[in-house]
C-alpha positions as CSV (number, residue, x, y, z in Angstrom):
1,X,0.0,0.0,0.0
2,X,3.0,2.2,1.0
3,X,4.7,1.6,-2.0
4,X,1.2,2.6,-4.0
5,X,0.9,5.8,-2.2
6,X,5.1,6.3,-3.3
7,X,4.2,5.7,-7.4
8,X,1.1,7.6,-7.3
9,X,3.0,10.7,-5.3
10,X,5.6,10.6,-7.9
11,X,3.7,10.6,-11.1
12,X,3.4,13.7,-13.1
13,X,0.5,15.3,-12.6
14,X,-0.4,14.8,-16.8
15,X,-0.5,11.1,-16.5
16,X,-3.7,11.8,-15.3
17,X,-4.7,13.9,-17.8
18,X,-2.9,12.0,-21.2
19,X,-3.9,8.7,-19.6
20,X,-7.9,9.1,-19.4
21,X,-7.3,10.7,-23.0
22,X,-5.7,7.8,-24.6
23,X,-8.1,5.7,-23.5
24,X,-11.0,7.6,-25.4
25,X,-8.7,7.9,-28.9
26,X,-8.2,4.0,-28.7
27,X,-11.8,3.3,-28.1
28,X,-13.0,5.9,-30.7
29,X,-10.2,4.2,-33.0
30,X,-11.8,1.1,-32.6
31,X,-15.6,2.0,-32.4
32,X,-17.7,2.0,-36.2
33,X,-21.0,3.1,-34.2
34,X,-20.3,6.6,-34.5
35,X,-18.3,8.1,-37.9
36,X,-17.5,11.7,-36.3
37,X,-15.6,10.3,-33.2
38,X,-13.9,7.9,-35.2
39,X,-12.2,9.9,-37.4
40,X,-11.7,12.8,-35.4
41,X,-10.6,11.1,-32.0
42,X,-11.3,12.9,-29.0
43,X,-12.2,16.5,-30.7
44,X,-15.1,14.6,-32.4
45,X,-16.6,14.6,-28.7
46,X,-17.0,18.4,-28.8
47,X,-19.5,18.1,-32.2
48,X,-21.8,15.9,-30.1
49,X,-21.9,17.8,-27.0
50,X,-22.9,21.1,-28.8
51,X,-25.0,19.3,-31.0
52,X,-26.5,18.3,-27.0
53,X,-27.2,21.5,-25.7
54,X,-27.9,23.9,-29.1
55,X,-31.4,24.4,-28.0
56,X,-30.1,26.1,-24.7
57,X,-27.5,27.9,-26.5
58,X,-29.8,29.4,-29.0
59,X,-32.8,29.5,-26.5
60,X,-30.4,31.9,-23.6
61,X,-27.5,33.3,-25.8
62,X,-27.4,33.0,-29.8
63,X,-31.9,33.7,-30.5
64,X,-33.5,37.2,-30.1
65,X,-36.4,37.9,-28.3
66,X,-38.8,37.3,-31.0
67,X,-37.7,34.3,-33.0
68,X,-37.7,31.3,-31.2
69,X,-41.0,28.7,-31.8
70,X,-43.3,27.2,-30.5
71,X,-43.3,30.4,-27.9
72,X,-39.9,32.4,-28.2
73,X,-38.5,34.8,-25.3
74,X,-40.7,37.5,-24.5
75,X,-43.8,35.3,-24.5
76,X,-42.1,33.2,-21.9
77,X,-41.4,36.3,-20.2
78,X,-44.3,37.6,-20.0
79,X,-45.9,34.3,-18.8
80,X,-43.1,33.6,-15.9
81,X,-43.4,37.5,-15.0
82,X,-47.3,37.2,-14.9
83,X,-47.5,33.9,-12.5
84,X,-44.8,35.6,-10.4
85,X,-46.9,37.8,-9.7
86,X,-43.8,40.4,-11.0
87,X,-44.1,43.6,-13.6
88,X,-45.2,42.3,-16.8
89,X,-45.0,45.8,-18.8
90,X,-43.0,46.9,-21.3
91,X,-40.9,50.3,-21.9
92,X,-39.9,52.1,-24.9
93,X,-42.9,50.8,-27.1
94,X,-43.2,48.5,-29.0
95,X,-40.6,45.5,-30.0
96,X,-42.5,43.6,-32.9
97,X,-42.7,43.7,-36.2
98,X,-46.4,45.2,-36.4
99,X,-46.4,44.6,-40.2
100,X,-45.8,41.0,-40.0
101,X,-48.8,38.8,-41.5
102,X,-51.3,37.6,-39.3
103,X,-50.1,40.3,-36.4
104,X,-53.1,40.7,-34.3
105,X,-54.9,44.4,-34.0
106,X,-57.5,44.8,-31.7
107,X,-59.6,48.0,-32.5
108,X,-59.7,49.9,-29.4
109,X,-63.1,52.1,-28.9
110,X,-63.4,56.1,-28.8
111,X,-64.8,55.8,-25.6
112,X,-64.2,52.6,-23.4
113,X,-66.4,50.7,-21.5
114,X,-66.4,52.0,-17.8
115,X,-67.7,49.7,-14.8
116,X,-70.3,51.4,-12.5
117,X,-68.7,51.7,-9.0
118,X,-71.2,48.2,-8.0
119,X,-69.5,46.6,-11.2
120,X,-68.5,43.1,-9.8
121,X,-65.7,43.5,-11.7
122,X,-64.5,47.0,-10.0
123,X,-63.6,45.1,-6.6
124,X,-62.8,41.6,-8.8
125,X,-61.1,42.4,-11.9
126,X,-60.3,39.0,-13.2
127,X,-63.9,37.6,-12.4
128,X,-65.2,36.8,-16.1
129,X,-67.9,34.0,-16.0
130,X,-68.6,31.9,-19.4
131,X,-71.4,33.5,-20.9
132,X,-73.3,30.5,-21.9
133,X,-74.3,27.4,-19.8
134,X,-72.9,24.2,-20.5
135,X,-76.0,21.6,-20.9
136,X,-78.3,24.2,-21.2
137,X,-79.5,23.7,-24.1
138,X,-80.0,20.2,-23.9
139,X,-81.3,20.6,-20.4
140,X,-79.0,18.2,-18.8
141,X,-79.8,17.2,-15.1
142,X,-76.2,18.9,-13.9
143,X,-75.4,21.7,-16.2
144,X,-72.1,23.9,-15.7
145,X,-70.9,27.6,-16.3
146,X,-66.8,27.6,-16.2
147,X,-66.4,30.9,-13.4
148,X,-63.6,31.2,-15.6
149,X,-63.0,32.0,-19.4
150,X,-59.5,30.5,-19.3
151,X,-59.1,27.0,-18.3
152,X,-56.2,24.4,-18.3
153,X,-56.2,22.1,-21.0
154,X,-56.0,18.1,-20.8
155,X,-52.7,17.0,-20.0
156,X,-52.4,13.3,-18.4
157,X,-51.1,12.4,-15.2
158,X,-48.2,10.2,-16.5
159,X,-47.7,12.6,-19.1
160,X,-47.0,15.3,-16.7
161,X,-45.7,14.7,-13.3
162,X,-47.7,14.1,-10.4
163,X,-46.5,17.0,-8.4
164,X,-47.1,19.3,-11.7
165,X,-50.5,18.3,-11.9
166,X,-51.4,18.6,-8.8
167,X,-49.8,22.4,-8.4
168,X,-51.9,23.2,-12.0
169,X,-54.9,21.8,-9.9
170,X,-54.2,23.6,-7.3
171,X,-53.8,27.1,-8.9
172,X,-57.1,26.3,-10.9
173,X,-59.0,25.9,-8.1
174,X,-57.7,29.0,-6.1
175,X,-58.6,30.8,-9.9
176,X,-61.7,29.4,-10.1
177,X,-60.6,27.8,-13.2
178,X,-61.5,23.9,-14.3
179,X,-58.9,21.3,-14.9
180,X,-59.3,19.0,-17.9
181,X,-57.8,15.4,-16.6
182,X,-56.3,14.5,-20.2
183,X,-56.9,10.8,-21.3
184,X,-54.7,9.5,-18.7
185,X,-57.4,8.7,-16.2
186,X,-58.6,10.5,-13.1
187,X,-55.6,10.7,-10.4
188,X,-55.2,11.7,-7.2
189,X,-53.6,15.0,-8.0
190,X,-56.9,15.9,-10.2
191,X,-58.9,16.1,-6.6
192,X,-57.0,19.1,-5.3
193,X,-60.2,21.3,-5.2
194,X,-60.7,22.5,-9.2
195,X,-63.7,21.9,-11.0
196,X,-62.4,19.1,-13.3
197,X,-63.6,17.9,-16.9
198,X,-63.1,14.1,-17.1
199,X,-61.5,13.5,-20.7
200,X,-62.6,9.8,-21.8
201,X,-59.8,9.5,-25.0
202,X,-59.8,6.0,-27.0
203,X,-57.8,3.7,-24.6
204,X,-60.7,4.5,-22.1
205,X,-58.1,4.9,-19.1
206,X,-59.6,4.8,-15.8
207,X,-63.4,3.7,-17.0
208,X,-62.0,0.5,-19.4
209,X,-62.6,-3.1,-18.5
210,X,-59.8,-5.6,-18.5
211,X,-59.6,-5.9,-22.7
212,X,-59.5,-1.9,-23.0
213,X,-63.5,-1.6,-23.6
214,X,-65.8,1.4,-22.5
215,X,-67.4,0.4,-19.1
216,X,-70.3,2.7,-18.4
217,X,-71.0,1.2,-14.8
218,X,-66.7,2.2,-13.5
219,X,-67.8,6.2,-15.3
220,X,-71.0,6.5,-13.1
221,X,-69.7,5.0,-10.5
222,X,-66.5,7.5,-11.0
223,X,-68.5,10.8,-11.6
224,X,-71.1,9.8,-8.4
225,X,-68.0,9.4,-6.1
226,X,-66.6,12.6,-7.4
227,X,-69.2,15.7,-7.8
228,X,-66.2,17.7,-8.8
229,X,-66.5,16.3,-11.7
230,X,-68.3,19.1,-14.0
231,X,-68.2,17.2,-17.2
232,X,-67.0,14.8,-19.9
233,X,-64.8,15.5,-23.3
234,X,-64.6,12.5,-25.8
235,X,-61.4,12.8,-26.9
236,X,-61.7,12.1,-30.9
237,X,-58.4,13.9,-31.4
238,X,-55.9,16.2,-30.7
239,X,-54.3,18.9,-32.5
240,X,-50.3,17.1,-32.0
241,X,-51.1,13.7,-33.5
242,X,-55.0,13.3,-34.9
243,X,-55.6,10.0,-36.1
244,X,-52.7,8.3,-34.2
245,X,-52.9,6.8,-30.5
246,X,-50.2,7.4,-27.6
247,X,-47.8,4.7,-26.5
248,X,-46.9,4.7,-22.7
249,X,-43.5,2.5,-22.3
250,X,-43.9,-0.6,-20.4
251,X,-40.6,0.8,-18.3
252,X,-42.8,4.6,-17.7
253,X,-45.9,2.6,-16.3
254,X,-45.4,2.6,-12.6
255,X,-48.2,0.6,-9.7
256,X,-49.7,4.2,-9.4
257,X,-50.3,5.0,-13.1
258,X,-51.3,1.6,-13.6
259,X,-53.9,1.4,-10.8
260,X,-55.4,4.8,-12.2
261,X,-56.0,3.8,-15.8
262,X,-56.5,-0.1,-15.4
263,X,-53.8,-1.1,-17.2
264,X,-51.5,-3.9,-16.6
265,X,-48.1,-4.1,-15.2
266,X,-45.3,-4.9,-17.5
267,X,-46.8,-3.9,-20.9
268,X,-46.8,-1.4,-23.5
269,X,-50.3,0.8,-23.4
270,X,-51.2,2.0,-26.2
271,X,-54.2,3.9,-27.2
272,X,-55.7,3.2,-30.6
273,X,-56.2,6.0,-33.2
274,X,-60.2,5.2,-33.0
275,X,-62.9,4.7,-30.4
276,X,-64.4,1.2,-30.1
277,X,-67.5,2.6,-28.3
278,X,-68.4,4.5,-31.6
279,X,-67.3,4.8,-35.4
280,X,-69.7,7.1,-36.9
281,X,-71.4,10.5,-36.2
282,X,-74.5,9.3,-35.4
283,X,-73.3,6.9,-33.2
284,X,-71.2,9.6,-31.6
285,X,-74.5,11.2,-31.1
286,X,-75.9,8.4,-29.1
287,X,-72.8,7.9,-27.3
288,X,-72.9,11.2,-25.7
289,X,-76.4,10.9,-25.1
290,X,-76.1,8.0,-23.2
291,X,-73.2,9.2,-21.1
292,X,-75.1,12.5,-20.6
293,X,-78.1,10.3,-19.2
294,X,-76.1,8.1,-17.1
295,X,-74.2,10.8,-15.0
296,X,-76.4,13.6,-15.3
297,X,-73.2,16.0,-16.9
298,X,-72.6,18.0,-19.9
299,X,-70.9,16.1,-22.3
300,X,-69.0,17.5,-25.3
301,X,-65.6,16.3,-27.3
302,X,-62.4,17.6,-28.3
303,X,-61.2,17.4,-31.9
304,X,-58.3,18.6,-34.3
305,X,-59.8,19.6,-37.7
306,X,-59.0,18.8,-41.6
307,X,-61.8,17.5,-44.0
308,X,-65.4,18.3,-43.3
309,X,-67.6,16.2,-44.6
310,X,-68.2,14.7,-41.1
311,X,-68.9,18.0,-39.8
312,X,-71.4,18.6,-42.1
313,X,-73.6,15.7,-41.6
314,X,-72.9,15.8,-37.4
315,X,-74.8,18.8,-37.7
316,X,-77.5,17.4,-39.9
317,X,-78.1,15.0,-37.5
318,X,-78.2,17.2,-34.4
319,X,-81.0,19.0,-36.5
320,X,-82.6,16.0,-37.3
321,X,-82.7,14.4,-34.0
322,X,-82.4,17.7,-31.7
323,X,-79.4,16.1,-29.7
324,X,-75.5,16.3,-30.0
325,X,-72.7,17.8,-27.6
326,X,-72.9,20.2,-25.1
327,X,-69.3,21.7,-26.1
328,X,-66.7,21.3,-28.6
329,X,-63.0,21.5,-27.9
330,X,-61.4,22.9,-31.2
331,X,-57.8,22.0,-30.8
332,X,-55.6,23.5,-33.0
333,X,-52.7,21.6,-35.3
334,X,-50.0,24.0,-33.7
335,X,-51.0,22.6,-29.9
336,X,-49.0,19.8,-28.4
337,X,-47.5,19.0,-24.9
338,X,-46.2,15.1,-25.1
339,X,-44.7,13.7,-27.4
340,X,-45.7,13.3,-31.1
341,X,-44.0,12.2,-34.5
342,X,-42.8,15.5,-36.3
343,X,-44.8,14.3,-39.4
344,X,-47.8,14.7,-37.9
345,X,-47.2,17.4,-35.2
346,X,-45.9,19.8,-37.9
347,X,-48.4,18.7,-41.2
348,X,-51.3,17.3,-40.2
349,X,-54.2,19.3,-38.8
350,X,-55.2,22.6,-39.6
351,X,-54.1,25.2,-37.6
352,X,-56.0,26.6,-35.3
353,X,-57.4,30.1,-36.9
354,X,-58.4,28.1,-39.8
355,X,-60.0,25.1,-38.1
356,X,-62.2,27.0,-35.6
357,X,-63.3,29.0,-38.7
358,X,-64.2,26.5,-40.7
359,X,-66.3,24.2,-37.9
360,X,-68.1,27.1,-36.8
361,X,-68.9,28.6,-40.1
362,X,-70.9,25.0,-40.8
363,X,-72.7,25.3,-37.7
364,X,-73.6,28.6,-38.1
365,X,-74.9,27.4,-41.5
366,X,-77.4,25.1,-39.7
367,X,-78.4,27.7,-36.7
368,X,-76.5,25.3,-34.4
369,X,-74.0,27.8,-32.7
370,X,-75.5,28.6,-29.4
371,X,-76.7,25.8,-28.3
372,X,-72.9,24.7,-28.2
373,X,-70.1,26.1,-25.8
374,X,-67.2,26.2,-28.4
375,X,-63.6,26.0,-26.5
376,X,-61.0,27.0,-28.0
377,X,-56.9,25.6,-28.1
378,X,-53.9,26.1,-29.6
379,X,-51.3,28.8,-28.4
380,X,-54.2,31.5,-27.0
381,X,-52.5,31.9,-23.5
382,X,-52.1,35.6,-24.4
383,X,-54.2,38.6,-24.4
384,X,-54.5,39.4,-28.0
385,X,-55.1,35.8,-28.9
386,X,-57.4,34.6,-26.4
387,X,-59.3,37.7,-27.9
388,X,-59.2,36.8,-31.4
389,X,-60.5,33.5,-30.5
390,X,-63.2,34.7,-28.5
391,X,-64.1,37.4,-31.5
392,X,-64.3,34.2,-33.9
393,X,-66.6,32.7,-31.9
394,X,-64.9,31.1,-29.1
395,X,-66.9,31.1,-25.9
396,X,-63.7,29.5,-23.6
397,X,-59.9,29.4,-23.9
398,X,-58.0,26.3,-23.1
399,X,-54.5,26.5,-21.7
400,X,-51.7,23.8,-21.7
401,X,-48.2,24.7,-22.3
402,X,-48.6,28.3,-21.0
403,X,-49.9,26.7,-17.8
404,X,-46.8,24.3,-17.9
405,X,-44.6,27.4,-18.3
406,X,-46.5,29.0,-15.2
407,X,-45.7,26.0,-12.9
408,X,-41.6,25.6,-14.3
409,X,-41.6,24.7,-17.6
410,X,-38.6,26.5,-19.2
411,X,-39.6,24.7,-23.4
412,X,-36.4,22.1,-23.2
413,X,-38.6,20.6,-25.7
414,X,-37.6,17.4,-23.8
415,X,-41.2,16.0,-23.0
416,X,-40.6,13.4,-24.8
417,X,-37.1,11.9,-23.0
418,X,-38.2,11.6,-19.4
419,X,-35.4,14.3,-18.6
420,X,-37.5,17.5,-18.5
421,X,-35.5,19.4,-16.0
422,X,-38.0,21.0,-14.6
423,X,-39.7,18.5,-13.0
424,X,-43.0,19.1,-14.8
425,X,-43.3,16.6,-17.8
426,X,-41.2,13.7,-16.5
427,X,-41.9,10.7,-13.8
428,X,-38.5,10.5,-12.5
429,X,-38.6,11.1,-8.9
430,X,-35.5,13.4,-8.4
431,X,-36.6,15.5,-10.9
432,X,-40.4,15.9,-10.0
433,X,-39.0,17.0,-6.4
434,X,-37.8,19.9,-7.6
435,X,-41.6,21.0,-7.5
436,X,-42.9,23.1,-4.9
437,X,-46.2,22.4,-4.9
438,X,-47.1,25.1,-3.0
439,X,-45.1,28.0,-4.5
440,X,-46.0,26.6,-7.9
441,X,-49.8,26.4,-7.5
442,X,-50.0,30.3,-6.4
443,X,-48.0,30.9,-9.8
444,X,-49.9,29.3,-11.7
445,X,-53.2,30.9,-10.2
446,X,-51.8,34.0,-10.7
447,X,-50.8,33.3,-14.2
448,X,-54.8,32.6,-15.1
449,X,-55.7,35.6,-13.0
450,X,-53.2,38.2,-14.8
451,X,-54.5,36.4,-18.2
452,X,-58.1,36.9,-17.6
453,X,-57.8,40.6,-15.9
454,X,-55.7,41.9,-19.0
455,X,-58.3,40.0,-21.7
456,X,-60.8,42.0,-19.4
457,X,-59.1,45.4,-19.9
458,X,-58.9,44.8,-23.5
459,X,-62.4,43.6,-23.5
460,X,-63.2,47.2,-21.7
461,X,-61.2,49.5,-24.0
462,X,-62.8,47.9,-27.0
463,X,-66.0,48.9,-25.4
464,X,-67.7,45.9,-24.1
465,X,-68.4,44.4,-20.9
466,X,-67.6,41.1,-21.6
467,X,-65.4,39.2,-24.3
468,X,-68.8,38.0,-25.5
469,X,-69.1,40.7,-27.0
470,X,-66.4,40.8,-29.4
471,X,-67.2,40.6,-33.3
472,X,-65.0,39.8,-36.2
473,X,-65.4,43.5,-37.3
474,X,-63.1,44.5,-33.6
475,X,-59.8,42.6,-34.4
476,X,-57.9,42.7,-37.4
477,X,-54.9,41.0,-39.0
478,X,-52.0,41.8,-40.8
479,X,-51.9,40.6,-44.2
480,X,-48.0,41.2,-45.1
481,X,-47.8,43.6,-47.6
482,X,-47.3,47.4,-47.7
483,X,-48.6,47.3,-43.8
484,X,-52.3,45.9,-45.0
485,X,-54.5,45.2,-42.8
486,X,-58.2,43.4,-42.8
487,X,-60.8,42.3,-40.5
488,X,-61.3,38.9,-39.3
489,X,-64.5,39.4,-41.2
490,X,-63.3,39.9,-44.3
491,X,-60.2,37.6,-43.7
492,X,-62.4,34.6,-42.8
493,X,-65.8,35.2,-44.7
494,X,-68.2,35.0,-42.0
495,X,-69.6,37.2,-39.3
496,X,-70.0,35.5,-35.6
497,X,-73.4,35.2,-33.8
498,X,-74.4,37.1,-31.1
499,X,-74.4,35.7,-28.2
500,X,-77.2,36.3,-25.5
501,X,-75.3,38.2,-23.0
502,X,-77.5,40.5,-20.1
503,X,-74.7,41.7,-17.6
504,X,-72.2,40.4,-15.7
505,X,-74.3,39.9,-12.8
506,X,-76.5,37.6,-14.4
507,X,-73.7,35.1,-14.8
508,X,-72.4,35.6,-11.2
509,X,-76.0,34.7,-10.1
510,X,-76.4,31.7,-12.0
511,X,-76.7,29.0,-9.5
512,X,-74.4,26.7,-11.9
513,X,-71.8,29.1,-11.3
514,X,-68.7,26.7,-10.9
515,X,-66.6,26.4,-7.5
516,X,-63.9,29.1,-6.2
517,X,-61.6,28.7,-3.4
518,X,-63.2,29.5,-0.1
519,X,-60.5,28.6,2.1
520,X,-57.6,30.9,3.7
């Protein structure tokens, strides 16, 4: 041992250095695996490791405020700032390039609408009810109005991580917001207090029976258990991936996850690309008829959008029978939180400006449009977009990767790995604990309150009471050329309906208001 100690004392210091070294060149030398690394020994290394962490070099050093997708710096700014609860404005003016195409205008009034001094919204400034009642129409036994015009979007527990969801849940219930499940199944973290919409997608996790089919009897006895439970979204498809099912790893599937969606241990999961319950409109129809029966709740589905023809005769059937959804989730083709093939996340699906307007101009067509709550997805976690939506027709705005953002998410576009750093899309345990559940559910609470309160301020200077209100004729959109611009109107070829809208009171009074946060 002594003698050791003696040879390890007496070796130059860059033995240590040259002999670690040498053993990387011989192994590069001999590897064929990787071409770089072999014939560049050692300095090959360096290609691979900034080929590693490019996206952090160009998100934080190399890319300007304004160019980085899916949501570049100053929109993550502005989000982080706004949960934080920190100052969200801006000096100077302006930093964008206000002749871009499709740069959002809102047309401002000559004289803005002022609250009376016994406004609700004078002592509450982010309190901004849905203006139409989910169920109404179809007079279900438990309709719902959302207290809140911005929601948070489905997004799975096994997708996300538990302590995510849980702080999302959290923040929606001290926002008065509801909390879409995603397919994943109802967990534990989804019964933090939040108004929750239970999304049934076409594995059927949580309410399957042991060979993946619908059971009606495990959803009533689910939504009887659970009075949170506000309502129920088929998932047909999402804006990321329609038309293709979600794989869950075998090695990702822990005793919890498993237990939540009634899945095995051991396997692969995957959910198929189509329902097994139903494989038609009209059977659609009946299905959420018969789920609307059974629990009493409104019952609508969520959908990504490219050919219409089954649009077009859903709606001749809801006319012909006098049934169909209570709301429709329009998700658009630029949405996506888990992971998804490029081929389809980037070109299939319309985005989401075109898809809302071509689903709503049909059922506008057929005098359909207010008997349906019409929800809208797909990058609107921002003032001016939320707006647009709602001036298009859009009576609610979903939320998912803003919200991520509000609880940690810094975009390491890594959702798919199992690494995200933040904690927030990953089920590794070290990272998750990162998490505090506590300090991140009052962010992301305050994120959905800044969002509503400055939509409301907007709202107000283009001279309405209530988003509601807001026509096609209010917002318009660059077009790209000599600084052209055009309404949504005359970009889009239709005018929206009105929607029945008698004060703010009345939808504070209504006594399907949904749940706020009561405790200290």
């Amino acid at each position: 041992m002594d003698q050791l100690k003696e040879l390890l004392a007496s070796t130059p210091w860059w033995v240590y250095i040259l002999l670690p070294l040498l053993i990387v060149f011989v192994r590069d030398i001999l590897q064929k695996k990787h071409t770089i690394s072999h014939n560049f020994p050692i300095v090959g290394h360096l290609r691979y490791l900034l080929e590693r962490i490019g996206p952090e070099l160009r998100q934080y050093i190399v890319a300007n405020n304004r160019e980085e997708l899916p949501f570049n710096r100053s929109q993550r700014s502005w989000i982080y700032a706004s949960s934080k609860k920190q100052n969200n404005y801006q000096g100077f003016g302006t930093d964008q390039d206000q002749s871009a195409a499709g740069y959002v205008f809102i047309n401002p009034a000559l004289f803005p609408y002022t609250p009376k001094p016994d406004h609700p919204n004078v002592m509450h400034k982010d309190l901004v009810p849905c203006a139409k009642l989910m169920g109404g129409y179809n007079q279900r036994k438990r309709p719902f109005r959302p207290r809140s015009i911005v929601n948070i979007s489905a997004m799975s527990f096994g997708s996300l991580s538990a302590r995510a969801i849980e702080s999302l849940n959290r923040g929606a219930y001290a926002a008065g917001a509801f909390h879409n499940t995603g397919e994943g199944g109802y967990s534990p973290y989804h019964q933090k207090g939040a108004d929750t919409v239970l999304q049934i997608g076409t594995g059927y996790f949580g309410v399957r029976d042991e060979n993946g089919n619908f059971d009606l009897n495990k959803l009533i006895e689910l939504t009887t258990a659970h009075p949170q439970i506000r309502a129920i979204e088929i998932k047909l498809s999402q804006g990321a991936k329609p038309g293709k099912g979600g794989v869950l790893p075998a090695s990702k599937i822990t005793r919890e996850i498993a237990e939540i969606r009634h899945i095995p241990m051991g396997q692969d999961v995957v959910s198929p690309s189509n329902h097994s319950a139903f494989s038609t409109p009209a059977q659609l129809l009946d299905f959420i008829e018969l789920l609307a029966a059974e629990t009493g709740l409104p019952v609508g589905f969520k959908a990504a959008v490219g050919k219409l023809e089954l649009w077009e005769e859903l709606t001749d059937l809801m006319l012909e029978k006098n049934i169909g959804p209570d709301f429709i989730a329009i998700d658009g083709g630029e949405g996506g939180t888990g992971a998804a093939p490029p081929s389809f996340a980037n070109h299939v699906a319309l985005p989401f400006v075109f898809a809302f307007a071509a689903v709503y101009k049909i059922f506008q067509k057929k005098g359909l449009t207010n008997r349906v709550v019409f929800i809208a997805s797909g990058k609107l976690g921002f003032p001016s977009n939320a707006l647009m939506a709602f001036a298009m027709g859009a009576d609610l705005i979903n939320v998912a990767r803003e919200a991520m953002m509000s609880v940690g998410c810094i975009q390491a576009q890594s959702c798919h790995t199992n690494t995200c750093p933040a904690g927030v899309a990953t089920q590794n345990k070290w990272l998750q604990s990162g998490i505090d559940v506590k300090d991140k559910s009052a962010r992301s609470a305050q994120y959905l309150k800044t969002l509503r309160k400055e939509i409301l301020e907007i709202t107000h200077a283009a001279g309405y009471e209530h988003p509601c209100q807001m026509t096609m004729d209010d917002v318009d959109v660059g077009m790209g050329d000599n600084n052209y611009t055009t309404t949504l109107t005359q970009a889009y070829k239709y005018q929206k309906e009105p929607v029945p809208f008698s004060g703010m009171n009345s939808l504070i009074e209504c006594p399907h208001l949904g749940a706020i946060k009561t405790e200290n």
